[in-house]
Every structure is written in C-alpha cells, then in structure tokens.
C-alpha positions, 0 to 999 in steps of 0.5 A: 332104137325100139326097146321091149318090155312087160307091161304088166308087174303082177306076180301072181300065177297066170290064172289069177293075172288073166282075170285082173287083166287082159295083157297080163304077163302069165310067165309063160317063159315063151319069150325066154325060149325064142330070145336068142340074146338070153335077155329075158327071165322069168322070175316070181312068174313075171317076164323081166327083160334085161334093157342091157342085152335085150337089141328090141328085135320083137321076137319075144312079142310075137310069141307072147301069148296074151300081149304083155309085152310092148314096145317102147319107141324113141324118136 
C-alpha cells in the first residue's frame, strides 16, 4: 500500500520555511481540514501524519499548497 508523509522537518514559521526550502511544510493545517480520517495534526507548525490512521488516499497532497507532502510507494 502507498503511504503519505512530510517531507520537510523544520519547525519554524512558514516565512521562514519558504526561503530555506521550496516543499517546505508551512503548517498551513490545509491537510488536517480535508483528511476525513482525522489522521494528521499540525504541531510546532509542522504537518504530522499518524502512519496508523492515515489509509494514503492523497487527499492531503492535493491541497498542499507548497508540495510538502510525498508518497511513499511499496512495491
């Protein structure tokens, strides 16, 4: 099965994230508002998604506004 996460580990504030890095997570909280499986937070202003919940339906991708979150496929 395909896995999401966040690629980006930097706690800092969202301006501060954007100039060090292009995918950077900007805790936004879009990803939290769409999952229907209540299976992401947003902590210390970094997305964290709870592999134990999360199903890896991409919903979270399609709204994340600068690319931070990825996909993790298993072949």
């Amino acid at each position: 099965s395909d896995l999401v996460y966040v690629s980006c580990v930097s706690k800092e504030k969202g301006a501060v994230v954007m100039k060090a890095c292009k995918a950077g997570c900007i805790g936004c909280g879009k990803c939290v508002k769409v999952c229907v499986f209540d299976a992401i937070t947003v902590e210390n202003n970094l997305a964290r998604i709870d592999t134990d919940t999360c199903i890896g339906c991409g919903t979270c991708r399609g709204v994340c506004p600068t690319g931070a979150i990825g996909e993790l496929v298993f072949q």
